[in-house]
C-alpha positions in Angstrom: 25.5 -17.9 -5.8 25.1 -14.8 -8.4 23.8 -11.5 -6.3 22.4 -8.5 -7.7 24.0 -5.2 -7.9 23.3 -4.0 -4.4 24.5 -7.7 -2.9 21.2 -9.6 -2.7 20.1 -12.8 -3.7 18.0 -12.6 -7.2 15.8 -15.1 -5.0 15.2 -13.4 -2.1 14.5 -10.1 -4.6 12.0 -12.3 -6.7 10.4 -13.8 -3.4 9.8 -9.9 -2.1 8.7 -9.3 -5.7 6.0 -11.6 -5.8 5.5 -11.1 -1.8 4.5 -7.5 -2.6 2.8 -7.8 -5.6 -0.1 -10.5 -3.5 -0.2 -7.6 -0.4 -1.1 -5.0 -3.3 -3.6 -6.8 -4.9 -5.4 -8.4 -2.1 -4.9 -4.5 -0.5 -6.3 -2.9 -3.4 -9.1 -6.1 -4.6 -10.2 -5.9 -1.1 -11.0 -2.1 -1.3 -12.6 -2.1 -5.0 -15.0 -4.7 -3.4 -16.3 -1.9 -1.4 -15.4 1.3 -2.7 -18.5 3.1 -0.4 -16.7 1.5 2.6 -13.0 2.9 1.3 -14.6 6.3 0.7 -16.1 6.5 4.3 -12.2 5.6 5.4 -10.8 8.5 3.4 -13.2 11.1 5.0 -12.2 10.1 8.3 -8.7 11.6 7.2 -10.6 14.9 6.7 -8.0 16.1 4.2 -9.7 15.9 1.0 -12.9 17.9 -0.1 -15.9 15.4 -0.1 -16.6 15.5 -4.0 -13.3 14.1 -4.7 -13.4 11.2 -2.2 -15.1 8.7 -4.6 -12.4 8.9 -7.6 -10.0 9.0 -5.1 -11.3 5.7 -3.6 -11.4 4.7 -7.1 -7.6 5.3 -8.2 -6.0 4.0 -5.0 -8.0 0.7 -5.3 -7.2 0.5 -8.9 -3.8 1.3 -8.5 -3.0 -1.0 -5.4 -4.8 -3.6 -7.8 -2.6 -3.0 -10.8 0.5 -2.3 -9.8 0.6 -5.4 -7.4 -0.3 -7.2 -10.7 2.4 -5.8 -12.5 5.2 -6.7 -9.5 3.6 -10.1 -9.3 4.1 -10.9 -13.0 7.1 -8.9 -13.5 5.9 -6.5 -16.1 7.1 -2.7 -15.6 8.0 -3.4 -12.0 10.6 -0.5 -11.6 8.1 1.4 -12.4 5.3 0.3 -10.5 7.3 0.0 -7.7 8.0 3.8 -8.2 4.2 4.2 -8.3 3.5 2.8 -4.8 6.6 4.2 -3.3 4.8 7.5 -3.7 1.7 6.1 -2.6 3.5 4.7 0.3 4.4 8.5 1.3 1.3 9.6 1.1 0.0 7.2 3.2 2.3 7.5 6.2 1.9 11.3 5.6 -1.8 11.5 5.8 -1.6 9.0 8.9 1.2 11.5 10.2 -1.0 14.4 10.0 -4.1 12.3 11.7 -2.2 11.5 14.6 -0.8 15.0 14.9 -4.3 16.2 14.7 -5.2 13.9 17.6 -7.5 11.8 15.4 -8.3 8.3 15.9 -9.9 5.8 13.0 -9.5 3.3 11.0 -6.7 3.5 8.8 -8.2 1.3 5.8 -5.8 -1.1 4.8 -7.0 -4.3 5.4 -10.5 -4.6 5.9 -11.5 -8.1 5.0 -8.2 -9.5 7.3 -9.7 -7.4 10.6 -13.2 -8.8 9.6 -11.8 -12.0 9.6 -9.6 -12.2 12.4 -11.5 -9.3 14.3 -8.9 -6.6 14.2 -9.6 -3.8 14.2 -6.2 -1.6 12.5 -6.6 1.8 14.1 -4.0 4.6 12.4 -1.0 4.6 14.8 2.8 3.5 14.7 2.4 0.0 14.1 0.3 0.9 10.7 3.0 3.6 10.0 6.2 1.2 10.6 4.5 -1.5 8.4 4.1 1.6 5.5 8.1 2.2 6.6 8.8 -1.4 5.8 7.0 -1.7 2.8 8.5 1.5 1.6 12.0 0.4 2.1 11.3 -3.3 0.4 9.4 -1.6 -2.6 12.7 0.8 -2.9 14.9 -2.3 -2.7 12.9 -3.9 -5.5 13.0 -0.9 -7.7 16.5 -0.8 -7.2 17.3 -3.9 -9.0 14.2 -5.1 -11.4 14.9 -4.3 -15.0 
């Protein structure tokens, strides 16, 4: 069975490939859908000024939306990978800071998925280890995509 440089499967690298890319895009679709609602999350950070909350909202949807589309089809995936590894660091930073803080909210990843299922994803350490996990499987995958 051929592996990849760092010893994987090219299967299991394609499967996390195209795993990640459908979490990004639902993620980001999901908060385009309701940009208002994604700007209310980001205030309840209370780290950025309030005129810049609504491009902000803007750019992370956009991003989530196309970078996942970019993993999922294979097109610039190092670098998109890159992309949301940063984003990935400034998530678990701002949720970090948050907790430090001794504030409690939403943390605005999945809101469609806690309607449905009536969850309600507060920021905390199971929201941070899930960043930590996706962080390490985006770095594996930008690792070894051409």
């Amino acid at each position: 069975m051929p592996m990849t440089k760092f010893g994987f499967p090219p299967a299991l690298i394609t499967a996390l490939r195209l795993m990640l890319g459908a979490f990004f895009i639902m993620s980001g679709l999901e908060k385009l859908l309701d940009l208002k609602f994604f700007g209310l999350i980001i205030a309840e950070y209370q780290i950025l000024p309030s005129f810049l909350i609504p491009s902000i909202a803007l750019l992370v949807s956009l991003c989530e939306l196309l970078c996942g589309t970019m993993l999922l089809i294979n097109l610039f995936a190092r670098f998109s990978s890159t992309v949301m590894l940063c984003m990935m660091v400034i998530f678990i930073a701002a949720m970090i800071n948050n907790i430090m803080r001794g504030l409690n909210h939403d943390c605005g990843c999945f809101k469609l998925l806690s309607q449905w299922y009536s969850l309600k994803e507060e920021i905390g350490i199971v929201p941070i280890i899930r960043d930590i996990l996706l962080f390490i499987l985006l770095l594996k995958i930008r690792d070894v995509v051409e």
